[in-house]
Biopython code that builds the backbone (N, CA, C, O; Angstrom):
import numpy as np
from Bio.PDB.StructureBuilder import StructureBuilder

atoms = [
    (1, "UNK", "N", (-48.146, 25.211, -90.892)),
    (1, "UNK", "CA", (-47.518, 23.976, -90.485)),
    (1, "UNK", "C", (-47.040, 23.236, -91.732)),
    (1, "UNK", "O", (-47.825, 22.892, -92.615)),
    (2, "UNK", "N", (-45.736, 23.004, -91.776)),
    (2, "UNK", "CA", (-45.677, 22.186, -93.123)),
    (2, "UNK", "C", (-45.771, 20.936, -92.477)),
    (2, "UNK", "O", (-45.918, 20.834, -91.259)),
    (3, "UNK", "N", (-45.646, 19.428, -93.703)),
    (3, "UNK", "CA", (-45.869, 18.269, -94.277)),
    (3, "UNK", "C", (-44.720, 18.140, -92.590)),
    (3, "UNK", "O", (-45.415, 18.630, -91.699)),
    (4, "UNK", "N", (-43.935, 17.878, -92.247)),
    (4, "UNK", "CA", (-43.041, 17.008, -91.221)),
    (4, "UNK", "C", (-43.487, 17.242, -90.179)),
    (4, "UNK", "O", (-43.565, 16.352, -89.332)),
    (5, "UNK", "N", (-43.947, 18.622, -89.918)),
    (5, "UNK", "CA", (-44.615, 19.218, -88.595)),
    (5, "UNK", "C", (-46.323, 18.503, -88.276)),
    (5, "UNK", "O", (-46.914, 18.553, -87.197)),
    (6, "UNK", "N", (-46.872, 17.814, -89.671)),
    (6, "UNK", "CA", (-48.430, 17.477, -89.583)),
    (6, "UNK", "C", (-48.287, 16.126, -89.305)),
    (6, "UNK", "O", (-47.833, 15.248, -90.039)),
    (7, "UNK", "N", (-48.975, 15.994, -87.502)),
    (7, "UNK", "CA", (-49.258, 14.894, -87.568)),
    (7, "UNK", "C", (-49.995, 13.559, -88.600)),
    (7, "UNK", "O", (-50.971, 13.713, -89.333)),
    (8, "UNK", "N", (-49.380, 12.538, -88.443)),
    (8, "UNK", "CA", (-49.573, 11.679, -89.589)),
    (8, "UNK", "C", (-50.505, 10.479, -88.695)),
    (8, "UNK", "O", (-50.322, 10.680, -87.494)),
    (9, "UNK", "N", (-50.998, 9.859, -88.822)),
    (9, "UNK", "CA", (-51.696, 8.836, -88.205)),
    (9, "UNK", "C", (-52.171, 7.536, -89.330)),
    (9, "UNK", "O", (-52.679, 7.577, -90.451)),
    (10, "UNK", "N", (-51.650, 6.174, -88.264)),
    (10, "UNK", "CA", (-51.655, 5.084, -89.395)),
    (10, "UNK", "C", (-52.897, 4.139, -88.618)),
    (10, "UNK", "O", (-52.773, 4.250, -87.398)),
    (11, "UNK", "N", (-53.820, 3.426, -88.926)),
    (11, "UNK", "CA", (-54.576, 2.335, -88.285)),
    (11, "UNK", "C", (-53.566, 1.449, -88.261)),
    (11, "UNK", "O", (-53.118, 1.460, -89.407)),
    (12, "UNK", "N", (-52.929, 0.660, -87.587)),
    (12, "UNK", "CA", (-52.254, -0.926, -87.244)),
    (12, "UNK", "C", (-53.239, -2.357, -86.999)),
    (12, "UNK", "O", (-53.590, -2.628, -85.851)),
    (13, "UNK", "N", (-53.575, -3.076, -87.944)),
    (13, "UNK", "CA", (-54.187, -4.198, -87.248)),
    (13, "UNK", "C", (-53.805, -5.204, -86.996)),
    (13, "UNK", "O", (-52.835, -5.652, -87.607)),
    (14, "UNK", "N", (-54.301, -5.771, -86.212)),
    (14, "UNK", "CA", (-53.125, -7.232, -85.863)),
    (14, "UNK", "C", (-54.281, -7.764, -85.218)),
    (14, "UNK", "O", (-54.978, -7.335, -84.299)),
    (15, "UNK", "N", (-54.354, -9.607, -86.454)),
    (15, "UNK", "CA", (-54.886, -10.542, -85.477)),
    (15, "UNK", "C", (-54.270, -11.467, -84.993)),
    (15, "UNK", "O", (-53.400, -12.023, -85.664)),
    (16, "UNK", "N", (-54.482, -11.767, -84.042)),
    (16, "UNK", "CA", (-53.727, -13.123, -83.432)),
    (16, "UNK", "C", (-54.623, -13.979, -82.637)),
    (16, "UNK", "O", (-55.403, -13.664, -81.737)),
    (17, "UNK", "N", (-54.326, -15.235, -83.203)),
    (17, "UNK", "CA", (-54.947, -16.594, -82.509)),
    (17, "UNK", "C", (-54.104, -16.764, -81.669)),
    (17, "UNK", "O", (-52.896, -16.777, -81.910)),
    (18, "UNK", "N", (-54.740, -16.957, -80.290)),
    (18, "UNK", "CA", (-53.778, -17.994, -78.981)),
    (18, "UNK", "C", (-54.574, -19.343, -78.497)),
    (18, "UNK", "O", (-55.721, -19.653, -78.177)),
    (19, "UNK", "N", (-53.518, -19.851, -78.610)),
    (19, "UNK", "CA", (-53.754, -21.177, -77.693)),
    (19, "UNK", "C", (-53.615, -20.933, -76.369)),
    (19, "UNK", "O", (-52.626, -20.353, -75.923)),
    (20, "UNK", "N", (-54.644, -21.378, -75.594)),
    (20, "UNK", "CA", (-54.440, -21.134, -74.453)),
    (20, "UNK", "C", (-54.571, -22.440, -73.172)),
    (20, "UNK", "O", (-55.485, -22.736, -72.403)),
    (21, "UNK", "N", (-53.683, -22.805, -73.315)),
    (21, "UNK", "CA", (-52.840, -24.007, -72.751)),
    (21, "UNK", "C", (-52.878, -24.418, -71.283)),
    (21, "UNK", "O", (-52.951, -25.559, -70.827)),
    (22, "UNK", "N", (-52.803, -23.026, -70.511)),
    (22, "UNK", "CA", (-52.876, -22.940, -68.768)),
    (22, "UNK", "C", (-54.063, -21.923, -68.534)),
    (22, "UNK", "O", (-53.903, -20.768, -68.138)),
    (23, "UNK", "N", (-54.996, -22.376, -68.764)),
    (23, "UNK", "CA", (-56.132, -21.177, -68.231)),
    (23, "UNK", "C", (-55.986, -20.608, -66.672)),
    (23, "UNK", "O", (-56.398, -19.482, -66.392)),
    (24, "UNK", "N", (-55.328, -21.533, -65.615)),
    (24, "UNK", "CA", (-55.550, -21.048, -64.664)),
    (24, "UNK", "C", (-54.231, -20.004, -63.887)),
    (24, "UNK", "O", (-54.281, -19.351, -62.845)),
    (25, "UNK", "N", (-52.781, -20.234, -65.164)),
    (25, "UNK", "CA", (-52.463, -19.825, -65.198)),
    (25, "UNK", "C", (-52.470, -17.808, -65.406)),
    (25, "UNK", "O", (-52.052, -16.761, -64.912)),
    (26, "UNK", "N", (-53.336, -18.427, -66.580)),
    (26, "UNK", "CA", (-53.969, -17.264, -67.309)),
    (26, "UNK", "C", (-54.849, -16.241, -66.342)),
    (26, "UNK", "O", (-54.684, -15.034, -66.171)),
    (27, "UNK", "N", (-56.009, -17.284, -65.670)),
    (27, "UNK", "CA", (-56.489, -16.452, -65.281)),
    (27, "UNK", "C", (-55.977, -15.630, -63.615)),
    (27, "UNK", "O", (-56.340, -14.614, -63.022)),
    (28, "UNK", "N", (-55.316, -16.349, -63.440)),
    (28, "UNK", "CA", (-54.595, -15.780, -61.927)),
    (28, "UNK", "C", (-53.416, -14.606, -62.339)),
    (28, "UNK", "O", (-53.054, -13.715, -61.570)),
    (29, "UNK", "N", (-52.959, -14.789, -63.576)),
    (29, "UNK", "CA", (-52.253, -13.304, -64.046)),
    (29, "UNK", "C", (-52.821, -12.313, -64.200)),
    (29, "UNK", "O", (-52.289, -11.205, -64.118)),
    (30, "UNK", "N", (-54.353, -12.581, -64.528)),
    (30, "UNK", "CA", (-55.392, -11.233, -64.964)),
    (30, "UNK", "C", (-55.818, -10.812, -63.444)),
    (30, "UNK", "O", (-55.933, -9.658, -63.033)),
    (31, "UNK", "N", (-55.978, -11.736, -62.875)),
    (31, "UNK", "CA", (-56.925, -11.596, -61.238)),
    (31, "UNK", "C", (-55.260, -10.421, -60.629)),
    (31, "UNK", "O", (-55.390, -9.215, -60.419)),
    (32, "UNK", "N", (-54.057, -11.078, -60.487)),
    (32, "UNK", "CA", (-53.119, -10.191, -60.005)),
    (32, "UNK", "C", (-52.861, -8.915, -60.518)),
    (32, "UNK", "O", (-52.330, -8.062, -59.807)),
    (33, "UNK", "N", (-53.269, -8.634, -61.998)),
    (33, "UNK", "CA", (-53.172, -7.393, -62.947)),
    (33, "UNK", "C", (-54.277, -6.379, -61.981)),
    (33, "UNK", "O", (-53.968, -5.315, -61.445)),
    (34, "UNK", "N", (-55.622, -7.050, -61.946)),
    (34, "UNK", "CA", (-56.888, -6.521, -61.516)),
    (34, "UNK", "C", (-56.451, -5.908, -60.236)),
    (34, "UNK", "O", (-56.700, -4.729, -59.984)),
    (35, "UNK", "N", (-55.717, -6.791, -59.315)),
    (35, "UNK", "CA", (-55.698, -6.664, -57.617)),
    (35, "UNK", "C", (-54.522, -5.692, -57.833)),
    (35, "UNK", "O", (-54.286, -5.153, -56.752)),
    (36, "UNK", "N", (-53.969, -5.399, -58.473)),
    (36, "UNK", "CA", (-52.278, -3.995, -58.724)),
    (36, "UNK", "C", (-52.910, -3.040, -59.220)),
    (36, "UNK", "O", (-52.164, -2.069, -59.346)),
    (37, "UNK", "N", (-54.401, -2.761, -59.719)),
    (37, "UNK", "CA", (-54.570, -1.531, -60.385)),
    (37, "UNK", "C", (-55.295, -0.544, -59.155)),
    (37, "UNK", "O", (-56.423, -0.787, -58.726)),
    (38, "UNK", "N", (-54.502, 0.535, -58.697)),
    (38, "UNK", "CA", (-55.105, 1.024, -57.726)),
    (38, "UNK", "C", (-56.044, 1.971, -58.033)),
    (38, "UNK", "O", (-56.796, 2.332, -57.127)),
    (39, "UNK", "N", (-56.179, 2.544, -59.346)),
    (39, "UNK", "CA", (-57.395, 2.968, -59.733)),
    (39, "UNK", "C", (-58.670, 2.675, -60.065)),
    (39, "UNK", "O", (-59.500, 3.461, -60.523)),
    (40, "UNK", "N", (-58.806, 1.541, -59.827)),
    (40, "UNK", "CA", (-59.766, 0.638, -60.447)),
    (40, "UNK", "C", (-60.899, 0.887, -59.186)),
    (40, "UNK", "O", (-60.491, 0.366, -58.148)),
    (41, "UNK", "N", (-62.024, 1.458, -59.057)),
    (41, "UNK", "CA", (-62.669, 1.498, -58.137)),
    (41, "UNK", "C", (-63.228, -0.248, -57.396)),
    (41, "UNK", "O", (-63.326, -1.217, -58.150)),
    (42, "UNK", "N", (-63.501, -0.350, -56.035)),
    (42, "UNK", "CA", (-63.976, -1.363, -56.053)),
    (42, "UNK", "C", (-65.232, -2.291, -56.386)),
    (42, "UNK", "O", (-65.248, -3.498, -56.146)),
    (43, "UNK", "N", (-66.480, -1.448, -57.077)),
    (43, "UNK", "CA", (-67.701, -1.953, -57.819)),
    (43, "UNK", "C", (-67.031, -2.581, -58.697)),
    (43, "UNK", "O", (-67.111, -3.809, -58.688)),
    (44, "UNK", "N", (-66.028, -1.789, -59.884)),
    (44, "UNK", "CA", (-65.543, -1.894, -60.873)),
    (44, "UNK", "C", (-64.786, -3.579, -61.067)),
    (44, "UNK", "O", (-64.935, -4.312, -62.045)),
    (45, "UNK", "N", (-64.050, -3.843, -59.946)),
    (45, "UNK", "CA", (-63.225, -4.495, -59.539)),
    (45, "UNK", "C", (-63.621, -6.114, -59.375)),
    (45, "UNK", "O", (-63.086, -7.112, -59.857)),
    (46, "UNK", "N", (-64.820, -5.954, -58.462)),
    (46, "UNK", "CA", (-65.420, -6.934, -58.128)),
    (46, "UNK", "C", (-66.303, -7.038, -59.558)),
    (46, "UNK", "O", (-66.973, -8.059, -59.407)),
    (47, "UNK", "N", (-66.596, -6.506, -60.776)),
    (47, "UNK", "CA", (-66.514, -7.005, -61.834)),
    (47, "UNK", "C", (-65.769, -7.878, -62.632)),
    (47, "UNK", "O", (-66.055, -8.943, -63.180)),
    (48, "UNK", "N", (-64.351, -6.936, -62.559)),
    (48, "UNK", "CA", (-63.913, -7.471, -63.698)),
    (48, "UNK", "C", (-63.197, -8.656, -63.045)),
    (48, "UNK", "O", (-62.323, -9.170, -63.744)),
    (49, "UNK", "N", (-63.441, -9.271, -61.636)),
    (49, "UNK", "CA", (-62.518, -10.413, -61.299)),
    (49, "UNK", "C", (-63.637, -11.445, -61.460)),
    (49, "UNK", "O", (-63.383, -12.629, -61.685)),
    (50, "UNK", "N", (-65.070, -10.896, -61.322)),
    (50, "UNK", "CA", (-65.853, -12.308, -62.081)),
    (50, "UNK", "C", (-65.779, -12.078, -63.090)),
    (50, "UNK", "O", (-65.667, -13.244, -63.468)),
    (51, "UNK", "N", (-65.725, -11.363, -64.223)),
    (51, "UNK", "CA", (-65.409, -11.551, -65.602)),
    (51, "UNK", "C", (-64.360, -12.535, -66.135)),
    (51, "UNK", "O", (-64.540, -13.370, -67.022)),
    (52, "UNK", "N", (-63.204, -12.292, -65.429)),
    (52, "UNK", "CA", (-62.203, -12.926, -65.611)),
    (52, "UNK", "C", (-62.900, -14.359, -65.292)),
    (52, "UNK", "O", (-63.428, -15.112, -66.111)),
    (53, "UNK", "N", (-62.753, -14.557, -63.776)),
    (53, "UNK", "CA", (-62.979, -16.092, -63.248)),
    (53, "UNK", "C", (-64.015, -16.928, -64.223)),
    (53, "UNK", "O", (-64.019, -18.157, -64.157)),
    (54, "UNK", "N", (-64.819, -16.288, -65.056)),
    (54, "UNK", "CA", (-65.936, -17.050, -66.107)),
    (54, "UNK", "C", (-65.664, -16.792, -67.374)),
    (54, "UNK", "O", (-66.536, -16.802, -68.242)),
    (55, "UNK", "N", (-64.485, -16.550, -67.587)),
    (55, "UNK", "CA", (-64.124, -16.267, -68.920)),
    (55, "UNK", "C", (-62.633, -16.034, -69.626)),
    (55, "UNK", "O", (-62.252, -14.865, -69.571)),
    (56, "UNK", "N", (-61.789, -16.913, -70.240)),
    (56, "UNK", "CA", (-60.314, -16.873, -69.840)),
    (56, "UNK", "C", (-60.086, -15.841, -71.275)),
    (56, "UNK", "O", (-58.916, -15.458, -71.301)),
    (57, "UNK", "N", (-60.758, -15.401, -72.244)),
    (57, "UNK", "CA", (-61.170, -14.655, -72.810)),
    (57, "UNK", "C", (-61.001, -12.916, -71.919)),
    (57, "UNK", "O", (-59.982, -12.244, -71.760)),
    (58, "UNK", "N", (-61.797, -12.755, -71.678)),
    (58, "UNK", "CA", (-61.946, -11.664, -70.820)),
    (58, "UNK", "C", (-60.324, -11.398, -69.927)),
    (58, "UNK", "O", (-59.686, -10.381, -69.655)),
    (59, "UNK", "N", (-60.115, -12.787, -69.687)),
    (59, "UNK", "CA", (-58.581, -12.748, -68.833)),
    (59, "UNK", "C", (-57.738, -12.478, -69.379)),
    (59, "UNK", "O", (-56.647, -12.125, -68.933)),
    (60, "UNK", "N", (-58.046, -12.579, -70.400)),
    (60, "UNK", "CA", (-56.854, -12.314, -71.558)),
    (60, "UNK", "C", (-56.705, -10.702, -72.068)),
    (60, "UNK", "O", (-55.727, -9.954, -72.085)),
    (61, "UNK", "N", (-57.807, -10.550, -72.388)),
    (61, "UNK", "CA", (-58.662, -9.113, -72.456)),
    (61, "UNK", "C", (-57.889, -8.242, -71.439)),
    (61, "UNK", "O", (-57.536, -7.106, -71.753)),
    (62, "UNK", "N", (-57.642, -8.732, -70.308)),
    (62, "UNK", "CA", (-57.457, -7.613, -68.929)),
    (62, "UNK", "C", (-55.614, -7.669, -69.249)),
    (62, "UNK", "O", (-54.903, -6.691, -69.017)),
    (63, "UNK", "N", (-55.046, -9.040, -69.829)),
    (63, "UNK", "CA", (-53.049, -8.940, -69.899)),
    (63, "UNK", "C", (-52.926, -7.941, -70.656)),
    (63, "UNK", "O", (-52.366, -6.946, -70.196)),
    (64, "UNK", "N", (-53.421, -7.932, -72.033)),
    (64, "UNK", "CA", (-53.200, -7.648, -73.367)),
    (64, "UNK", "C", (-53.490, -6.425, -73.284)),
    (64, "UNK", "O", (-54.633, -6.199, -72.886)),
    (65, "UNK", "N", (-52.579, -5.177, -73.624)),
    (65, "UNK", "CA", (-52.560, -3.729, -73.850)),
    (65, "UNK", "C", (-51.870, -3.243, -74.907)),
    (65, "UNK", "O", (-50.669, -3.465, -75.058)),
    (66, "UNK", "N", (-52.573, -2.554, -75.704)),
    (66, "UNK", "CA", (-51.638, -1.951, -77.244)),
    (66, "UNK", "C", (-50.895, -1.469, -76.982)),
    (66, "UNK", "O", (-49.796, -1.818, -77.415)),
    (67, "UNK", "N", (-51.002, -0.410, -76.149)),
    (67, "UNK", "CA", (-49.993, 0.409, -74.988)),
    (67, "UNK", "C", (-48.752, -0.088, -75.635)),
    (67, "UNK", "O", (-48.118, 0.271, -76.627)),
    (68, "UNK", "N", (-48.609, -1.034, -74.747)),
    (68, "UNK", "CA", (-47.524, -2.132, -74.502)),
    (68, "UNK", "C", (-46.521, -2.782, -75.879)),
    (68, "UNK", "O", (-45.350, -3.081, -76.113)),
    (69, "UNK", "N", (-47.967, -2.754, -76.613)),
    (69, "UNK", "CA", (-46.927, -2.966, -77.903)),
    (69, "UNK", "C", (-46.627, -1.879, -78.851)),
    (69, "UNK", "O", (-46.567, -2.206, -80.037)),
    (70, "UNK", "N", (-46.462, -0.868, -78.599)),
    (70, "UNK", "CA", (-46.088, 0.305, -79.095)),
    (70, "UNK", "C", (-45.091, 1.711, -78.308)),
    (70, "UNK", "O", (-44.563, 2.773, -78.638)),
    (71, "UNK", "N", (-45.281, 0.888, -77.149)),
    (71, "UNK", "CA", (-44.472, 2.336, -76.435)),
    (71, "UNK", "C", (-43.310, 2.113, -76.468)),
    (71, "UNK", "O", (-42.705, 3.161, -76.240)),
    (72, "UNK", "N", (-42.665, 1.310, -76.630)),
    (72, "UNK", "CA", (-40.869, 1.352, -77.008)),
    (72, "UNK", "C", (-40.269, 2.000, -78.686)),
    (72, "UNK", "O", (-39.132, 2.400, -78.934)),
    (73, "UNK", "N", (-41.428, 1.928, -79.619)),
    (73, "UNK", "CA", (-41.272, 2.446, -80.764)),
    (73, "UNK", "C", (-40.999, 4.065, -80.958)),
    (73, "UNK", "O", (-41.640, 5.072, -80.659)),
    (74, "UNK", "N", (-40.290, 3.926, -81.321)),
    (74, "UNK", "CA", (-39.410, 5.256, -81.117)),
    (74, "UNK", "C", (-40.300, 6.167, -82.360)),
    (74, "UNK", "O", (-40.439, 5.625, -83.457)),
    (75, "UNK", "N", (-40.854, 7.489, -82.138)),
    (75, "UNK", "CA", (-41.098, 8.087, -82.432)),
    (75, "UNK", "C", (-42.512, 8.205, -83.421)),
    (75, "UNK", "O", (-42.757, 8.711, -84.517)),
    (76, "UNK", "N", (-43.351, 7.380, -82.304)),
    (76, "UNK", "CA", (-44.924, 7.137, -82.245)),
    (76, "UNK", "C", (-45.603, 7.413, -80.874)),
    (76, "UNK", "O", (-44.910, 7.331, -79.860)),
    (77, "UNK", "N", (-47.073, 7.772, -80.778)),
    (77, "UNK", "CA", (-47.567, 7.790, -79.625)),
    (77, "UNK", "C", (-48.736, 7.441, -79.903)),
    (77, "UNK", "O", (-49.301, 7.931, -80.881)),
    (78, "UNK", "N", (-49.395, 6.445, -79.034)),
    (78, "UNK", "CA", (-50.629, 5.784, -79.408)),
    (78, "UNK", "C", (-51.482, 6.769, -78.987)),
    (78, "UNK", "O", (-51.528, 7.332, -77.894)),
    (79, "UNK", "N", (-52.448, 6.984, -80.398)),
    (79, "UNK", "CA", (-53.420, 8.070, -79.864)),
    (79, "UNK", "C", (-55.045, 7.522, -79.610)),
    (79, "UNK", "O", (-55.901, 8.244, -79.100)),
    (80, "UNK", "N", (-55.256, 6.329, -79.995)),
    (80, "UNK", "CA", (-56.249, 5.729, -79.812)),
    (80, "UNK", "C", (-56.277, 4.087, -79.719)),
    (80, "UNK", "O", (-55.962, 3.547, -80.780)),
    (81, "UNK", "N", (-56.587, 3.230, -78.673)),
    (81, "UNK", "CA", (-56.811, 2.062, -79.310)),
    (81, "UNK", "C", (-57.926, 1.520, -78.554)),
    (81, "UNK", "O", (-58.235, 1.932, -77.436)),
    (82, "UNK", "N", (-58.611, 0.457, -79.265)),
    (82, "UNK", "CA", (-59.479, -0.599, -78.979)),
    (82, "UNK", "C", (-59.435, -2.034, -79.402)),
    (82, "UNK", "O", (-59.243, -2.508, -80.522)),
    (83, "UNK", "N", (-59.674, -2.667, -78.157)),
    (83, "UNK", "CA", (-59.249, -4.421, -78.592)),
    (83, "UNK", "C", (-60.309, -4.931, -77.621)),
    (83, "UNK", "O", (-61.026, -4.385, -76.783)),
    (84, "UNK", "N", (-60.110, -6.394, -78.121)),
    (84, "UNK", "CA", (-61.280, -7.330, -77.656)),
    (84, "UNK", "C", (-60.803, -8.750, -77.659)),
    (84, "UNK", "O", (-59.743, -9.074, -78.194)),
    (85, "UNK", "N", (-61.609, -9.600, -77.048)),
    (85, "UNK", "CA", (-60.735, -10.978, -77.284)),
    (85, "UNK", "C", (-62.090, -11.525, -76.940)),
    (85, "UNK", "O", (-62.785, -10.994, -76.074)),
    (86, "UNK", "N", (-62.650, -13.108, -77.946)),
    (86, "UNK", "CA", (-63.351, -13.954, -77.916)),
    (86, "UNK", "C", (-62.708, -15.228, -78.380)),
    (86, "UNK", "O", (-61.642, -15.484, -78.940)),
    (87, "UNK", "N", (-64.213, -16.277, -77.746)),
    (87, "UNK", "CA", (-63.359, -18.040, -77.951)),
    (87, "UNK", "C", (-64.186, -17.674, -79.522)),
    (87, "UNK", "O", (-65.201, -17.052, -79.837)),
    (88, "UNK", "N", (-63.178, -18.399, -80.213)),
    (88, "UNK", "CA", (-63.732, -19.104, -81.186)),
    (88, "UNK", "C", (-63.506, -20.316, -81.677)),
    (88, "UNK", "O", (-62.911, -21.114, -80.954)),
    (89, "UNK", "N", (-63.957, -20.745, -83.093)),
    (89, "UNK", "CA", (-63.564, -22.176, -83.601)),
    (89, "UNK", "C", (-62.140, -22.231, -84.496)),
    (89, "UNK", "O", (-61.958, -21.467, -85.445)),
    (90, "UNK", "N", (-61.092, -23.300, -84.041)),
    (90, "UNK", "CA", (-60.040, -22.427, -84.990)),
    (90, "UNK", "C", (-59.401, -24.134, -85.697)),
    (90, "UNK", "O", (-59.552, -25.229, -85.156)),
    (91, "UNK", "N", (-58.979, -23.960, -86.491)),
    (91, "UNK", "CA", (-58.261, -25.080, -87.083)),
    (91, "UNK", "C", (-57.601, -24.645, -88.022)),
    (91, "UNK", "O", (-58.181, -24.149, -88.988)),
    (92, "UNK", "N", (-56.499, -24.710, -87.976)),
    (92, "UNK", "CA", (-55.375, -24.060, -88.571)),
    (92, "UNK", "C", (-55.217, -24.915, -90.423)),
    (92, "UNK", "O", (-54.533, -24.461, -91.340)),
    (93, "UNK", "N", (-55.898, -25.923, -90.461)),
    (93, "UNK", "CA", (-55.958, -26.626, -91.695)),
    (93, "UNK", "C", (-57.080, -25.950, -92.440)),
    (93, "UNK", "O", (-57.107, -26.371, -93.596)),
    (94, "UNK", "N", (-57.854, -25.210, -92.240)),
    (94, "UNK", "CA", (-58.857, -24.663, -92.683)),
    (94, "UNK", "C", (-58.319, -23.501, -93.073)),
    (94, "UNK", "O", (-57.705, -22.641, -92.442)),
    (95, "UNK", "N", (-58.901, -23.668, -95.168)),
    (95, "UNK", "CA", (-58.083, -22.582, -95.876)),
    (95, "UNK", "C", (-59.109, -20.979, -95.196)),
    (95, "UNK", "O", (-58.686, -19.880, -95.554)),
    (96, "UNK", "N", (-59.860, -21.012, -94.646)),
    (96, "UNK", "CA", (-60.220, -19.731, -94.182)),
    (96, "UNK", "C", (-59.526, -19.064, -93.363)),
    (96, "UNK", "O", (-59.754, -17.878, -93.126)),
    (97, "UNK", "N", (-58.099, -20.089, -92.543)),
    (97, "UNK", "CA", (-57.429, -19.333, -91.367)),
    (97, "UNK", "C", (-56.275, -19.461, -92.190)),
    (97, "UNK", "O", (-55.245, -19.912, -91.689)),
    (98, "UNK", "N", (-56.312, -19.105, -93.453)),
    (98, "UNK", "CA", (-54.946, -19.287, -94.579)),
    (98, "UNK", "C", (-54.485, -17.610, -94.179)),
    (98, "UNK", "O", (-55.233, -16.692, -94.515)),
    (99, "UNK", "N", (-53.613, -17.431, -93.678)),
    (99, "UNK", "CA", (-53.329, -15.665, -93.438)),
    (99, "UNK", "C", (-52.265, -15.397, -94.627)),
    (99, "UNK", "O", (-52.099, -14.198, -94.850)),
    (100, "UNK", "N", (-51.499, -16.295, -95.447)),
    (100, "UNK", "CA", (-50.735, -16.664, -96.829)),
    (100, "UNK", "C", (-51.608, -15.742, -97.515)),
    (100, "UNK", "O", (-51.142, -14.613, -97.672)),
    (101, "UNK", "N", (-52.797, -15.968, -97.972)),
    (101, "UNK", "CA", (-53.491, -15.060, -98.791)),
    (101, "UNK", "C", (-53.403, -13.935, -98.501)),
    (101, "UNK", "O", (-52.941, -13.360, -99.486)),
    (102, "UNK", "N", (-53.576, -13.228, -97.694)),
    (102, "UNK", "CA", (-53.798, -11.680, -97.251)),
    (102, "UNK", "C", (-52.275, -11.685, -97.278)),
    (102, "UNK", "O", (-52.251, -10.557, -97.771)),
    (103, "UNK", "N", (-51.311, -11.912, -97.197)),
    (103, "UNK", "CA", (-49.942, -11.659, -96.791)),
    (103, "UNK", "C", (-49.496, -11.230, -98.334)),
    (103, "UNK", "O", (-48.851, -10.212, -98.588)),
    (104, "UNK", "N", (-49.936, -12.143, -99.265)),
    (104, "UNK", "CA", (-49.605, -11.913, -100.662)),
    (104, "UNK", "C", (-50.611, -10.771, -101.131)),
    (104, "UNK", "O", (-49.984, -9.870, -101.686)),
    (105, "UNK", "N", (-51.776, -10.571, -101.084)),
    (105, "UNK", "CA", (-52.546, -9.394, -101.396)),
    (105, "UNK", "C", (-51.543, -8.545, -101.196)),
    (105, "UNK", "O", (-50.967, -7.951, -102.108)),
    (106, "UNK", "N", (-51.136, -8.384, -99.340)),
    (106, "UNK", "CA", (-50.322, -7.057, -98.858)),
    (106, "UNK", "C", (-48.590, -6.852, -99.654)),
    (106, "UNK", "O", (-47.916, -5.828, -99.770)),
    (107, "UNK", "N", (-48.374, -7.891, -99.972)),
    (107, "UNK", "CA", (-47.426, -8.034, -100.996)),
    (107, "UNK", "C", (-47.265, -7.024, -102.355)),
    (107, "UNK", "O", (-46.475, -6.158, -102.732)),
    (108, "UNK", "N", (-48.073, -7.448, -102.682)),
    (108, "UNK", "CA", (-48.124, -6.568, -104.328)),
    (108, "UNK", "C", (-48.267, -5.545, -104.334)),
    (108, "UNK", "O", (-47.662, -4.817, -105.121)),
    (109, "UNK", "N", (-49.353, -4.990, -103.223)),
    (109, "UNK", "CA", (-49.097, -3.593, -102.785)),
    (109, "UNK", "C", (-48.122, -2.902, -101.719)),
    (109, "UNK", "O", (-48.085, -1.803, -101.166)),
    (110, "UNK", "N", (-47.347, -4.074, -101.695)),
    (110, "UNK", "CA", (-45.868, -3.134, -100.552)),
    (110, "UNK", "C", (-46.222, -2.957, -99.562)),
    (110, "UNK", "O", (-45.580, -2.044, -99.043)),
    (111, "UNK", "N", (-47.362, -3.574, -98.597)),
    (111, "UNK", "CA", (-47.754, -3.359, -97.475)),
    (111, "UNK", "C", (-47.281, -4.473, -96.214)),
    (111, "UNK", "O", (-47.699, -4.419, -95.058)),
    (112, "UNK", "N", (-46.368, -5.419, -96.721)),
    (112, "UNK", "CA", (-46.120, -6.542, -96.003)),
    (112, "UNK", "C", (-45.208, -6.022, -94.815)),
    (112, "UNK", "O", (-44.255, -5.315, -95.143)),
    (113, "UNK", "N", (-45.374, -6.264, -93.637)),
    (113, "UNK", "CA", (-44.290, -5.672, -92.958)),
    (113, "UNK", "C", (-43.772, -6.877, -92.341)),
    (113, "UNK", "O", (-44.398, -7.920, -92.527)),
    (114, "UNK", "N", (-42.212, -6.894, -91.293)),
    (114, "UNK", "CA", (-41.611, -7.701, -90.946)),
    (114, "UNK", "C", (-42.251, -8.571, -90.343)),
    (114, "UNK", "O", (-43.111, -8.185, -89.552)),
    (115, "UNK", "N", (-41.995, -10.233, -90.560)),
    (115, "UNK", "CA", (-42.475, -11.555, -89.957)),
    (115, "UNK", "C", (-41.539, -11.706, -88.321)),
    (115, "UNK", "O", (-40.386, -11.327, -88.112)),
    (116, "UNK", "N", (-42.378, -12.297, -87.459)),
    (116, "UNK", "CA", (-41.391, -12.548, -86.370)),
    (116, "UNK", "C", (-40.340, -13.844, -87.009)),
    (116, "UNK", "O", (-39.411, -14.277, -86.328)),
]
sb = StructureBuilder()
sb.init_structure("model")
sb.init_model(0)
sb.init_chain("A")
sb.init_seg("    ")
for serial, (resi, resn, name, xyz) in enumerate(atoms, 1):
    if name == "N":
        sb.init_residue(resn, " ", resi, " ")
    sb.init_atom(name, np.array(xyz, "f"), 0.0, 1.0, " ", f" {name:<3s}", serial, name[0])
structure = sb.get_structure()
């Protein structure tokens, strides 16, 4: 097999803070996601719709698919992913949620990729 023929594989990470503004919005998009999945057994089901209903976290958890942000990319196939979503404490004035720093680290080493 040469070098073009060997699959190549990259880790992608991406964090993102959301505000989450309409929880009930939120959570009635996850509850309709839940109620469209016809594979979803019903033990399973009647889980994850109290998960959701006690947790807009979790609701969020059930929109959000890597899938999704990778399958239009032309000439990739997601071969693994795992994600998670929790509340936390966030204040955007706080140099710990400075993402400037890491952006310039990824800088110097040519790792910066396109900003929206």
């Amino acid at each position: 097999m040469t070098t073009e023929e060997t699959p190549r594989y990259v880790r992608l990470r991406v964090d993102l803070v959301l505000e989450i503004d309409d929880p009930e919005a939120l959570t009635g998009a996850a509850l309709e996601r839940i109620a469209a999945d016809e594979l979803l057994p019903d033990q399973e089901r009647a889980h994850a719709e109290s998960a959701v209903r006690e947790d807009e976290a979790e609701a969020l958890a059930y929109l959000v698919d890597p899938f999704d942000l990778v399958a239009e990319v032309p000439g990739v196939e997601l071969a693994q992913a795992s994600w998670s979503s929790e509340e936390i404490e966030y204040d955007p004035d706080d140099e710990d949620w400075d993402l400037d720093e890491e952006d310039e680290d990824d800088e110097e080493e040519g790792h910066d990729g396109p900003r929206p």
